[in-house]
C-alpha positions in Angstrom: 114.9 100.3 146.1 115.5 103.5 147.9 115.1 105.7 145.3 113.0 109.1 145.4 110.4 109.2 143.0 108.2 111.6 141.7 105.1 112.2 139.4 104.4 114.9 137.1 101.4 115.6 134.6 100.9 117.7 131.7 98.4 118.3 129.5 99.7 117.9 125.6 99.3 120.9 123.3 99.4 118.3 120.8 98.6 114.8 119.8 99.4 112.9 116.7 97.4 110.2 115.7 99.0 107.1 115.0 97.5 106.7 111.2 99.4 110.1 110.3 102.5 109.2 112.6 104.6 110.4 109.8 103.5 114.1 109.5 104.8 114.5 112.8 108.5 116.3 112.4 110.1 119.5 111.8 108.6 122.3 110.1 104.9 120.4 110.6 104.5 121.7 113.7 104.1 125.7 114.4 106.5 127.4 116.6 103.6 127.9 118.9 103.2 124.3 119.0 106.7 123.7 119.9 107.0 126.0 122.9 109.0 125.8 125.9 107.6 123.9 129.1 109.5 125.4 131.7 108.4 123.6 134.8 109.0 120.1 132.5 112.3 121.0 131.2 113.2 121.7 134.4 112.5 118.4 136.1 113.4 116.2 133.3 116.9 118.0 133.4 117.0 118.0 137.4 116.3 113.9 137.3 118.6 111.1 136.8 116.2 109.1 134.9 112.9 109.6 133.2 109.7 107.7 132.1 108.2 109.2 129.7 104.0 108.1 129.3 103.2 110.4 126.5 102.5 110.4 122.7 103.4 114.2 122.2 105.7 113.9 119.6 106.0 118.0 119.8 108.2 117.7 122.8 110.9 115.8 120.8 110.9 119.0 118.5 111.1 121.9 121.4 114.5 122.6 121.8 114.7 123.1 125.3 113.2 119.8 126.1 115.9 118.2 124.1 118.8 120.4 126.0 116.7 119.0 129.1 116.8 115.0 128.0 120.9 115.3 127.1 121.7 116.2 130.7 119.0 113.0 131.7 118.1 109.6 130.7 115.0 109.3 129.7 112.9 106.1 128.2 110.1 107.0 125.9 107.3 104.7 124.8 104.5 107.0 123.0 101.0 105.3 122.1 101.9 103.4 125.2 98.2 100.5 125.9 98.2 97.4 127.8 98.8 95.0 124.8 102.4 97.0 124.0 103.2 97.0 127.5 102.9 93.3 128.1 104.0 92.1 124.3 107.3 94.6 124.3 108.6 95.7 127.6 111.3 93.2 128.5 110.4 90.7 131.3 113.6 90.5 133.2 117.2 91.9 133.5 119.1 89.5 131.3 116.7 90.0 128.6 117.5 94.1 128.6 121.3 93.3 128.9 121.4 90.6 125.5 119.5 93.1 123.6 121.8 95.9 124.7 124.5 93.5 123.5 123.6 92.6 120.4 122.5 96.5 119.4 125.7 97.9 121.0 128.0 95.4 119.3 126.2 96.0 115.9 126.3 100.2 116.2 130.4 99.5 116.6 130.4 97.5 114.4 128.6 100.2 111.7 130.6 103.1 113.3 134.0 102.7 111.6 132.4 101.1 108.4 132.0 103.4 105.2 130.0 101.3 102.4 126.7 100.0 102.8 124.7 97.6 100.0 121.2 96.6 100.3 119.6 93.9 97.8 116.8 91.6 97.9 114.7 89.4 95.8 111.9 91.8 95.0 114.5 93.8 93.5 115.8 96.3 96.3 119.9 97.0 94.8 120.7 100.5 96.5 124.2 101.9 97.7 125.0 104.2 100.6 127.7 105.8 102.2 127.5 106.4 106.3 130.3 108.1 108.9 129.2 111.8 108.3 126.8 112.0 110.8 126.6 109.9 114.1 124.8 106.9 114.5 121.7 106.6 117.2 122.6 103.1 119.1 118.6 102.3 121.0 120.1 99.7 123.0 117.1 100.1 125.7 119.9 100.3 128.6 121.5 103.3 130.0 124.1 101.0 131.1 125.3 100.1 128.1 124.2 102.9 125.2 122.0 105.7 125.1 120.2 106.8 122.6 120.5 110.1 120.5 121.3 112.6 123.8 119.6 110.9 126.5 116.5 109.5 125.1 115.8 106.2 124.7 112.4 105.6 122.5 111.3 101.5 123.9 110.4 99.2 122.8 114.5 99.4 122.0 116.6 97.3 119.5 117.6 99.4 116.9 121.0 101.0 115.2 120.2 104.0 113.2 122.3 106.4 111.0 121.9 109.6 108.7 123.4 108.2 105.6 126.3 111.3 104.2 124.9 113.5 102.4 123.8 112.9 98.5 125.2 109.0 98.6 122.0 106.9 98.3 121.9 105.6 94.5 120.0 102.5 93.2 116.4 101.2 93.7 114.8 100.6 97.2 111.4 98.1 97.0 109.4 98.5 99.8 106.8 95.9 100.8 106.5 96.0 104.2 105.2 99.3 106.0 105.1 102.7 105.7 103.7 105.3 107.9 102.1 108.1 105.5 100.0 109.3 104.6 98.5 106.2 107.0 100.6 103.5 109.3 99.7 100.6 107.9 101.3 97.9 105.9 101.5 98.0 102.1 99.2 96.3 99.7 101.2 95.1 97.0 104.9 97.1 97.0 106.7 100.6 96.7 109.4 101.2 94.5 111.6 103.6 94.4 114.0 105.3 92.0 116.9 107.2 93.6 119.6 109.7 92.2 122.0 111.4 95.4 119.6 110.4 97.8 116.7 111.8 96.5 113.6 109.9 94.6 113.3 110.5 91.4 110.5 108.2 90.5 107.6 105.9 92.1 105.8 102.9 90.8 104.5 100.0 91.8 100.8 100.1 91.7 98.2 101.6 92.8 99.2 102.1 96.6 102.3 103.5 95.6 100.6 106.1 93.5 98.8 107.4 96.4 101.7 107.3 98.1 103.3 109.8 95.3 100.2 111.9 95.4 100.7 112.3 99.6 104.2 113.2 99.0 103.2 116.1 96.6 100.7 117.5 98.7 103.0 118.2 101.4 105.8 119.5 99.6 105.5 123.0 100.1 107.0 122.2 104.1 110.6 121.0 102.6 111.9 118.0 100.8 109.6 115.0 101.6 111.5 112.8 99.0 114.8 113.2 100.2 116.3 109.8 101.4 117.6 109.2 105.0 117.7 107.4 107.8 119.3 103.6 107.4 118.1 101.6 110.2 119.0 97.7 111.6 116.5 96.4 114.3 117.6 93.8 117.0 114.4 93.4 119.2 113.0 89.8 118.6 110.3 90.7 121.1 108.6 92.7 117.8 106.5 91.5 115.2 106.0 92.8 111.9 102.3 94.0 112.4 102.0 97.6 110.4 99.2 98.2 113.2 101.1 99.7 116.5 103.4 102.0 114.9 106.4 102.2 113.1 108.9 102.1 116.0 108.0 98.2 116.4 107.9 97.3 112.8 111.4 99.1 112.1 113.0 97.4 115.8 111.9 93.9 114.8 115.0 91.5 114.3 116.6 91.2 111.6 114.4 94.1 109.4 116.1 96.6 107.6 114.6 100.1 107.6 115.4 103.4 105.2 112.9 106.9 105.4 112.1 109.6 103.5 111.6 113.7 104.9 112.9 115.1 108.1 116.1 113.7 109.8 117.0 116.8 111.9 115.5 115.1 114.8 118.4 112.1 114.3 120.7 114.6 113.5 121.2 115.3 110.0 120.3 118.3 107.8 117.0 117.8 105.9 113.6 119.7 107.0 110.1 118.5 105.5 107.1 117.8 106.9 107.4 114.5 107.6 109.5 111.6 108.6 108.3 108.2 107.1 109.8 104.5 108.4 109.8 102.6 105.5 110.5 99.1 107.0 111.8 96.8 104.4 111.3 92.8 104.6 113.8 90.0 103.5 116.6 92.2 103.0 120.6 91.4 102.5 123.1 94.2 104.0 126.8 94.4 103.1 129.2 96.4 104.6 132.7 97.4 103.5 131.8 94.1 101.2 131.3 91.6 104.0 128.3 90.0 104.7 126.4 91.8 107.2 122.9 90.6 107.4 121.1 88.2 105.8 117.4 86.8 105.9 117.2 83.7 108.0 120.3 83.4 109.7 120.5 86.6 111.1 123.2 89.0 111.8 126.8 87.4 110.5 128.7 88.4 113.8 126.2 87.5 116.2 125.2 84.0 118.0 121.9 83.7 120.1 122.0 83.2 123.6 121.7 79.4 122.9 124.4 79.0 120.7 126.7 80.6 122.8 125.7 78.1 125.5 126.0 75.3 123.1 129.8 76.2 122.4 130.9 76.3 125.6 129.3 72.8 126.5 
């Protein structure tokens, strides 16, 4: 394509298993952990675009490397195997740019809106507020979006935003996945209790006690129950598997995500030490009082690909 290419190999200082993906943020990781790669931050700055093959969430928290990936683009799968590359990446060019349409048009559409609602019928009735902090548009095209600075984590299909601070209120029930103190899906359901974006109480059985008692133990590293991090995914590639980590679960179509812990990494101003995907299932989502998103039929401003052809027949 007459591009110049080039390869370069590190050896990770750190690698976080995928069962305790969600101890990976902030103030989890020592400084020495965390240190500058010169050479790295160097060539990922120097290049116009990046592939990133490498499950060292560390880098993300290195603040060099993330000066470097702002003046780049780079595309970041971590826990990258041959099943997730053949099930997720896309398989031609008009498949990236619908997905980039769809995600892009949906992140507008969030970015001048002030009131979000989220119900469901397991009993999920929570409030939020968004526009204080930017919103992350994973849009999987440089084209068309990037993600937050220049990273774009695949597979893509995801709007994200820092809700302002102190707004969440209501009661969140979780029965899809979570990602501490294992990745896995939930047996039975979560539910959470929430005053200014913080939980104040847990029940729902016995997976959600052990789920209190992990949050607990790692409280001395910040504010683990602090509320953040509304998420929309877009990709209908993904499944709903609580097996290959949370950034498929949470970028399926159509599933509504929230999280708990750090959010300095999207942006905001919480540090714990952790950063769990809480991906939600059968959810509704208002916005400003409109209809937003609803199980079944989708996103209320968006047709498929087929429809669209269908209407201009």
């Amino acid at each position: 394509m007459g591009h110049q290419a080039s390869g370069f190999v590190h050896d990770p200082r750190s690698v976080v298993p995928m069962e305790t993906f969600g101890s990976f943020p902030s103030s989890a990781f020592e400084a020495e952990t965390t240190r500058p790669y010169p050479v790295l931050n160097a060539a990922v700055a120097a290049a116009d675009a990046v592939i990133l093959l490498s499950s060292e969430l560390a880098l993300l928290f290195n603040p060099e490397f993330r000066t470097a990936i702002r003046a780049s683009r780079v595309a970041f799968m971590p826990y990258l195997d041959r099943d997730t590359a053949l099930r997720l990446l896309p398989a031609n060019a008009q498949e990236v740019r619908e997905l980039a349409q769809l995600t892009t048009q949906a992140a507008k559409l969030l970015s001048g809106a002030h009131e979000i609602s989220l119900t469901s019928t397991s009993g999920t009735d929570l409030r939020l507020r968004i526009g204080q902090y930017a919103g992350n548009c994973s849009a999987g095209s440089f084209a068309l979006a990037n993600g937050f600075g220049g990273l774009e984590v695949l597979p893509a299909g995801q709007v994200a935003v820092v809700p302002d601070d102190g707004s969440i209120e209501g009661r969140l029930v979780v029965e899809g996945s979570v990602n501490y103190p294992r990745f896995e899906r939930i047996a039975g359901r979560i539910e959470l209790d929430i005053e200014r974006s913080t939980v104040v109480r847990i029940g729902g059985g016995a997976h959600a006690d052990q789920f209190s008692r992990a949050l607990d133990a790692i409280a001395d590293f910040g504010n683990p129950r602090h509320v953040t991090e509304f998420g929309l995914g877009t990709n209908r590639r993904c499944k709903f598997l609580g097996r290959y980590g949370p950034t498929e679960d949470t970028h399926r179509f159509g599933t509504v995500s929230m999280a708990l812990g750090a959010d300095t990494h999207l942006g905001g101003r919480n540090s714990a030490g952790c950063h769990i995907d809480m991906a939600l299932e059968e959810t509704h989502v208002q916005v400003d009082g409109e209809e937003f998103l609803s199980p079944g039929r989708g996103f209320a401003f968006a047709t498929t690909p087929q429809q669209d052809r269908l209407r201009e027949i």
